[in-house]
C-alpha positions as CSV (number, residue, x, y, z in Angstrom):
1,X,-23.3,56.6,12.6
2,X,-24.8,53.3,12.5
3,X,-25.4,52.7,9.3
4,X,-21.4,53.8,8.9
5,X,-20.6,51.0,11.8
6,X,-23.1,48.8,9.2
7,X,-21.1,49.1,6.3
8,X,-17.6,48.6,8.0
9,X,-19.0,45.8,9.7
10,X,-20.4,44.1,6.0
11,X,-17.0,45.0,4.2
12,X,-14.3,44.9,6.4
13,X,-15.3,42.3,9.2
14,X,-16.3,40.2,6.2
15,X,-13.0,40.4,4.9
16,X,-11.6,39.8,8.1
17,X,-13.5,36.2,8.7
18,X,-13.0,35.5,5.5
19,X,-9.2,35.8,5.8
20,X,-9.4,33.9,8.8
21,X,-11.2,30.9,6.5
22,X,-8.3,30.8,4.1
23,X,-5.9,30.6,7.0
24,X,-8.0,28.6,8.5
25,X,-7.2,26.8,5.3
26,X,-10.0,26.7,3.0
27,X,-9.3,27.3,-0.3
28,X,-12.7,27.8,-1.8
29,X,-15.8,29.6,-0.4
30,X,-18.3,32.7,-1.2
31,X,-17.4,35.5,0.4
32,X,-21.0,36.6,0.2
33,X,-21.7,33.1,2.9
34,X,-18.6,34.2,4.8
35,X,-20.1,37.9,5.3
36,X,-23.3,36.2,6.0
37,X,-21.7,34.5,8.9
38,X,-19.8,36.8,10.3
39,X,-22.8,39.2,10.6
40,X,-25.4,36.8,12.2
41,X,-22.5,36.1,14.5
42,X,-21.6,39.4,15.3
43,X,-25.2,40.5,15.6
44,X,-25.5,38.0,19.1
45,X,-23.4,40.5,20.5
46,X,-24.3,43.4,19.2
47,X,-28.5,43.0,19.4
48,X,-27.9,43.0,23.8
49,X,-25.5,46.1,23.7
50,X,-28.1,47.6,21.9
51,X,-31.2,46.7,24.4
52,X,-28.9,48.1,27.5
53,X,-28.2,51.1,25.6
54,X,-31.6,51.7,25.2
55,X,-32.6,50.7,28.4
56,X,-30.2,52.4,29.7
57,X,-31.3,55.6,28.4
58,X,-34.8,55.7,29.2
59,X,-33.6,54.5,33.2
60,X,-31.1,57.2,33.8
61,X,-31.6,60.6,33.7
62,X,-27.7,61.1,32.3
63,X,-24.6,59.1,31.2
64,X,-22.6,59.6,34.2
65,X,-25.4,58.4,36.3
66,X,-26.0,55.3,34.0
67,X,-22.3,54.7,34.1
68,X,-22.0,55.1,38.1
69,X,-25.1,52.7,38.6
70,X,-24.2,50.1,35.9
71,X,-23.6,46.8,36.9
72,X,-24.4,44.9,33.8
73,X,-22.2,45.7,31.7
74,X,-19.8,42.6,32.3
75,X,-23.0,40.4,31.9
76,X,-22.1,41.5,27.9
77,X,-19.3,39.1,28.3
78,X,-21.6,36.1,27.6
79,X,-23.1,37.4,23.9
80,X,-20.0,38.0,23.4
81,X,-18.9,34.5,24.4
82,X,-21.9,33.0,22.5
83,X,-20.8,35.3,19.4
84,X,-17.7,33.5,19.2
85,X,-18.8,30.0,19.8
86,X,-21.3,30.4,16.7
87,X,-18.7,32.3,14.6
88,X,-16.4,29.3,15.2
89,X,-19.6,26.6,14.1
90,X,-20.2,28.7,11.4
91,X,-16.4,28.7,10.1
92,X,-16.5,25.0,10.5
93,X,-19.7,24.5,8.7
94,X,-17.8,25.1,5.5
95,X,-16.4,22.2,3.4
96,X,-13.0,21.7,3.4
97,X,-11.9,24.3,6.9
98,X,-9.1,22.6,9.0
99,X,-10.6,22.4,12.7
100,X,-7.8,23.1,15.0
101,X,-7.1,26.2,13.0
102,X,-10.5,27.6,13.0
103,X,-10.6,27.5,16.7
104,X,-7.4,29.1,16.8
105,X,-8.5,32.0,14.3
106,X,-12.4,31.9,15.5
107,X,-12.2,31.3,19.1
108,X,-8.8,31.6,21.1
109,X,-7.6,34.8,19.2
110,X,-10.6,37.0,19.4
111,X,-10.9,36.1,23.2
112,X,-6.7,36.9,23.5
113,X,-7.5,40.0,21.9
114,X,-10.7,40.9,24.3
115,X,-9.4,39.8,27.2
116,X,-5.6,41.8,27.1
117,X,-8.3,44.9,25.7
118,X,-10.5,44.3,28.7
119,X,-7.4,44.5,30.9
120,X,-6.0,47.4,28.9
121,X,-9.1,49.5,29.5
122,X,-10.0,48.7,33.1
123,X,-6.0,49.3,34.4
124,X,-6.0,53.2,32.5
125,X,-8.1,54.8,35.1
126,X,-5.9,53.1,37.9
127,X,-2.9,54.5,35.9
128,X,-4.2,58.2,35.7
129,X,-5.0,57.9,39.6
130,X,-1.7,56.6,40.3
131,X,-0.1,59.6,38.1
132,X,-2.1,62.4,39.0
133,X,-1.4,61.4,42.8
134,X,2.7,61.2,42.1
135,X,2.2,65.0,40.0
136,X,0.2,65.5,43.5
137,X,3.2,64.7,45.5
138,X,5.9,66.3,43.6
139,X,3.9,69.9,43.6
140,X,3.6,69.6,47.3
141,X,7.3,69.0,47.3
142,X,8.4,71.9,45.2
143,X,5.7,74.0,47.4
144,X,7.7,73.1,50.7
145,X,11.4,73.9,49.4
């Protein structure tokens, strides 16, 4: 599996940043350096996530008791910060990149995108509660008529 998450991270998220450099408007650059880039970058976040998992592992004698007694998972947050800060220096370290737009395509939209996913992901288990207690309500209903 990794080494499928490898290759889909070298080919496609290398495409992806270096889409984001031509709208960023450069007009001339190696995608080789662009996939370079985009990999150390990504690898800030990545390298942590790894090290929990692990630790993770060896500290809990199950997932459900790792994912009870986990309270680091929001400390993530800051590689993934950091990730996009040097993503963004590294877009801007090529010749020719418009500044305001990198930061647009480098910085504000992957932390849009995070942060309505974030809110996405945290509100479903509030939304199956909220369901599964009006299903509750209308079964008790139909059970007193």
């Amino acid at each position: 599996a990794g080494g499928i998450g490898a290759i889909f991270y070298w080919w496609i998220g290398g495409w992806w940043y270096g889409l984001r450099l031509k709208w960023s408007g450069l007009k001339d650059f190696s995608p080789l350096r662009a996939r370079y880039v985009y990999v150390s970058a990504w690898f800030i976040q990545a390298f942590p996530a790894f090290v929990m998992t692990i630790v993770e592992t060896v500290a809990y004698p199950n997932y459900l008791e790792a994912y009870r007694q986990n309270n680091w998972t929001y400390a993530l947050f800051i590689f993934i910060f950091w990730s996009w800060m040097v993503s963004y220096k590294g877009a801007v370290s090529f010749e020719g990149i418009h500044r305001k737009k990198a930061l647009g395509w480098f910085f504000v939209l992957p932390a849009v995108v995070v942060i309505l996913g974030t809110t996405l992901v945290a509100s479903i288990p509030h939304l199956l509660k909220a369901k599964l207690a009006e299903n509750e309500r209308a079964a008790q209903m139909q059970i007193g008529r």
